[in-house]
C-alpha positions, 0 to 999 in steps of 0.5 A: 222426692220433693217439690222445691218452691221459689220464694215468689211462690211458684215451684220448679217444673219441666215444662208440659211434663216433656220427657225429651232430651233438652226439654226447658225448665220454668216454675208452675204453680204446684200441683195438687195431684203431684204430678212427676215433672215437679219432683225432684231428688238429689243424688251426689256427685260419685266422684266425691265433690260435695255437689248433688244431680238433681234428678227429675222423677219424670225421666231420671233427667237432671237439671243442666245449664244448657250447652255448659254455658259459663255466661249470665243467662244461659237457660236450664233444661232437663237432659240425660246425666252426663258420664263426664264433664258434668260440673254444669249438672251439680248443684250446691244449696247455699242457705240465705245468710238473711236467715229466711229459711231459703237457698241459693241453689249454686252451680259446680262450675262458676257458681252461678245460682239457679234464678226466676228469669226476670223476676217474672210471677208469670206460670211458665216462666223461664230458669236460668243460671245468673250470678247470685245477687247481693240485694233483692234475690227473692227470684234466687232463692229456693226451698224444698216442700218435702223434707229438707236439702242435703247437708254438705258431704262435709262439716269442717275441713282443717289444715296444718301445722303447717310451715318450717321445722322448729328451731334450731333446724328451721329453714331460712325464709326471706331474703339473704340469710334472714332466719326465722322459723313460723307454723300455722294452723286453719279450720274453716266449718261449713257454718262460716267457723274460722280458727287461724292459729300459729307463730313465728319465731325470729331465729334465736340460735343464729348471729343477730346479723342473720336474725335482725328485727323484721316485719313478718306475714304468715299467710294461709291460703285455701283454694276453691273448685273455680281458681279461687283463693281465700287468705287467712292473715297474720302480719307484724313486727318482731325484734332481733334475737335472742331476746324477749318479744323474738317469738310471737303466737296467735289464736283468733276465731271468726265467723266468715260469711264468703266461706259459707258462700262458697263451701261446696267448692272450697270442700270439693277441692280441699287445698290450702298452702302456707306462705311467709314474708319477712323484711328487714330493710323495708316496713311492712306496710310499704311493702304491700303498700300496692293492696287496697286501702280497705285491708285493715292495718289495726291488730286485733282487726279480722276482715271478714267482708271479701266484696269490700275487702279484697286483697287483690294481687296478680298473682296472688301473695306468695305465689311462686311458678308452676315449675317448681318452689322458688323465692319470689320478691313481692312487688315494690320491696327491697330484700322481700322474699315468700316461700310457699308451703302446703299443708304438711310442710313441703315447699310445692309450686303453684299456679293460681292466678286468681285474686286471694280473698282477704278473708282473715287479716290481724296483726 
């Protein structure tokens, strides 16, 4: 059992150590005699998600957004835990990426943080679940007095290879009788470690009609709990084959704060696909000319930053229709196509509709 302080110094609490159903949780000053309502454990989810119950020693009752509110405010209270549809009862602690020792305590369903109402200093202050905040979040962030929080149910989660079979059997992928042949690799750590790996390979063993100079993406994306989707990115130019220069391979590293923030529901749901796009009648840049600006075009460049880097399409690059693998033109191309791959290389239909992250883009 532990007692879990705000960083504005008063700790979470049942308010007048009410036993009942629906009783409301506030932060108190910590009490001397460590009275049952300021004490806490954490159980994990028996579903396997990653997440936590946190458990009131009063009464065995967790802490809960009241009614499962989705909305910025919704009030926290203390009920039984729920057999089913509990998402609004897990917990995930997110460590403050400024390095002060403290967490945000982050929800299952939307990822809203557990927050001071107000900022207020006031005993008996409310808790509520509110979007957690870039800038002056002291009222969001929490630390345990009595041991520590629980590590994520996972350290690492890794994808791949993943895309075609190697030449000369590789599939065609793009449009007409464009061939190629590409894989990809991806290992994300709860740390905010990254390695995206793979190549792509312009297919030496067709007639060069078949395998013309083209302008080349591999995409792998991983997809979150809440809909979400993070892109790993890697995009140039490769010449007609056979000859040099008509395979090109990558390996880069880099420390991604977003998946840091969002671990717990990147790891409940432990997803990710491959896509590819080629051209050969269009440069790259003008096919995707509809992204952001803020999307880094320079090689060697990795976009790690998702709130000034979004690569926002509806739906997102590469998605094909829940019904089933098909090809599907990128928007404003002339000749583009995607096919969508999972991670053991079978093409599968998808359904996400919310924006990809641009987490990782070189080339």
């Amino acid at each position: 059992m532990t007692v879990i302080m705000s960083k504005l110094g008063n700790v979470i609490d049942i308010m007048a150590a009410e036993a009942g159903a629906g009783a409301r949780i506030d932060t108190w000053p910590r009490r001397a005699n460590r009275d049952d309502n300021q004490r806490w454990t954490f159980i994990p989810d028996p579903a396997g998600s990653g997440y936590f119950f946190i458990t009131s020693a009063l009464d065995g009752y967790v802490i809960d957004i009241e009614d499962a509110s989705t909305g910025a405010g919704a009030w926290l209270d203390a009920v039984p835990r729920n057999p089913t549809d509990y998402s609004s009862q897990l917990w995930g602690f997110v460590p403050d990426p400024a390095g002060s020792g403290y967490f945000f305590i982050t929800n299952a369903t939307d990822g809203t943080v557990i927050d001071v109402a107000g900022t207020s200093m006031t005993f008996g202050a409310r808790l509520d679940a509110w979007p957690r905040k870039s800038s002056d979040y002291d009222n969001q962030l929490w630390k345990p007095l009595d041991g520590s929080f629980p590590a994520p149910a996972h350290s690492a989660l890794s994808w791949g290879p993943a895309g075609t079979e190697a030449p000369p059997d590789s599939t065609t992928v793009g449009s007409g009788t464009t061939k190629c042949a590409y894989q990809a690799s991806l290992s994300i750590h709860a740390n905010g470690a990254c390695t995206f790996s793979g190549y792509y390979q312009n297919r030496g063993d067709a007639a060069l009609l078949a395998a013309p100079a083209q302008q080349f993406s591999v995409i792998f994306a991983v997809y979150d709990s809440r809909g979400r989707a993070y892109s790993f990115s890697y995009s140039g130019s490769i010449p007609s084959a056979p000859q040099p220069g008509s395979l090109v391979s990558w390996s880069r590293t880099q420390m991604c704060p977003t998946i840091v923030d969002n671990w717990y529901a990147i790891a409940a749901r432990n997803s990710g696909e491959v896509f590819a796009n080629n051209w050969t009648d269009v440069s790259f840049w003008d096919a995707v000319g509809s992204l952001p600006a803020t999307i880094a075009h320079d090689a060697d460049v990795a976009v790690a930053n998702v709130e000034t880097a979004l690569s926002i399409v509806e739906p997102p690059l590469g998605a094909v229709p829940a019904t089933g693998p098909t090809t599907a033109a990128v928007p404003g191309t002339r000749g583009a196509g995607t096919h969508g791959r999972s991670a053991s290389g079978r093409l599968v239909g998808r359904d996400e509709h919310a924006p990809v992250r641009a987490l990782f883009r070189v080339g």
